[in-house]
N, C-alpha and C positions, 0 to 999 in steps of 0.2 A: 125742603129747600124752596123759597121762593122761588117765581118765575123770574125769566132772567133775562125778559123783554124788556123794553121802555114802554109798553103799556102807551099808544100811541094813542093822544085825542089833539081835537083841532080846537083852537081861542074861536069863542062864538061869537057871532055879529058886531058886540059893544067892545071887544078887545080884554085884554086883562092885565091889569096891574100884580106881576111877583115880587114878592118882599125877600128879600133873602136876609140870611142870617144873619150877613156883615151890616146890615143896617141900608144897603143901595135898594134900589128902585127900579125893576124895570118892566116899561109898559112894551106888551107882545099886542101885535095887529092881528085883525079877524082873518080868519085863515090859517093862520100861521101855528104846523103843526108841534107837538108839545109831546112829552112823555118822562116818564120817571120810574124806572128800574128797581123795584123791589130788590132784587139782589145784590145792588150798589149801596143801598141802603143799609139793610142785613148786615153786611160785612166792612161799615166805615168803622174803624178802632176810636174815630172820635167823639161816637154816640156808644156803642157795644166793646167797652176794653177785650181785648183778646176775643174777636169776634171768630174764628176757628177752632176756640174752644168751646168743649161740653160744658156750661157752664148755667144749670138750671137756678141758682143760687143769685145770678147778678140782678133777678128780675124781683130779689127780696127790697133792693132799691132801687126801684126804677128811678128814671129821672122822666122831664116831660119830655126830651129829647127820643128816650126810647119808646116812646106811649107815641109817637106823632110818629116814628121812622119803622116801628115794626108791622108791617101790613102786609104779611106773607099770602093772604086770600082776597087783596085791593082793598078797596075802598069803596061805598055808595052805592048807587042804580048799576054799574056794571063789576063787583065783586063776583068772585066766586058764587057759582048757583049751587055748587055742592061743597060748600063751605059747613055746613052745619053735621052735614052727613060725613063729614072728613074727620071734623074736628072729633065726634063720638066714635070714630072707627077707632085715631088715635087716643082715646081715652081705653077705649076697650082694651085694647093690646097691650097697651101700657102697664093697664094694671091688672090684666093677666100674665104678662113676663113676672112684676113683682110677683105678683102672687104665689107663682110655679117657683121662682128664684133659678130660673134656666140659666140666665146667665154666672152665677159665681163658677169665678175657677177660669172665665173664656179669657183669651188675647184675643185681637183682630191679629190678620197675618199682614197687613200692610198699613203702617203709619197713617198713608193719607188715601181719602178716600175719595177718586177718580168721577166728574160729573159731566155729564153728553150737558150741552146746554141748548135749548131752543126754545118752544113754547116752554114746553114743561121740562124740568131738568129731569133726570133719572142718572142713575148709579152705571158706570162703566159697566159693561158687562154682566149688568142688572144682578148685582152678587155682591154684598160685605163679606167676608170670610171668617170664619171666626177657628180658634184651636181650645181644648180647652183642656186645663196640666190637671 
């Protein structure tokens, strides 16, 4: 899960003109602080259809919308510094669960799953539950 900050930076000396989607224009003055929330992003249904869904398949067509809005470890000089070492942790796991095939056969015991949000989000109760028939 992304962070669920706005990732706060400040418009530098010369100011900065943002282009937005709808086609407007607007210039922000030097100082004037700025941010944008990875996890607002993540979950717009109007970039990511069914954004709450498991759905590793929508990413067979991305669009450019989702190539510019998904950026769960930032972006440039202040990204994630263990962004590399994260992404290989999750590769590891990944395809050692395939591998093992642990999961056939589980439910989860709860529909939805519960998130503390601050810097870093983490799981209610740092626990998914799972049963398995």
């Amino acid at each position: 899960m992304a962070n669920p900050t706005r990732l706060p930076r400040i418009v530098p000396p010369v100011g900065f003109t943002f282009c937005a989607t709808d086609g407007n224009k607007y210039h922000l003055r030097s100082g004037t602080l700025v941010g944008c929330a990875p996890y607002s992003l993540h979950f717009n249904p109007a970039v990511f259809s069914s954004p709450r869904e498991f759905d590793p398949d929508r990413w067979e067509a991305q669009t450019k919308e989702m190539q510019r809005d998904a950026i769960p470890f930032g972006l440039g000089t202040r990204q994630c510094i263990a962004r590399n070492l994260a992404t290989a942790e999750l590769f590891v796991a990944v395809a050692e669960i395939a591998r093992r095939d642990v999961l056939r056969g589980a439910k989860v015991v709860s529909d939805r799953i519960e998130i503390t949000e601050w810097f870093n989000s983490k799981v209610k109760d740092e626990k998914i539950e799972l049963l398995w028939s």
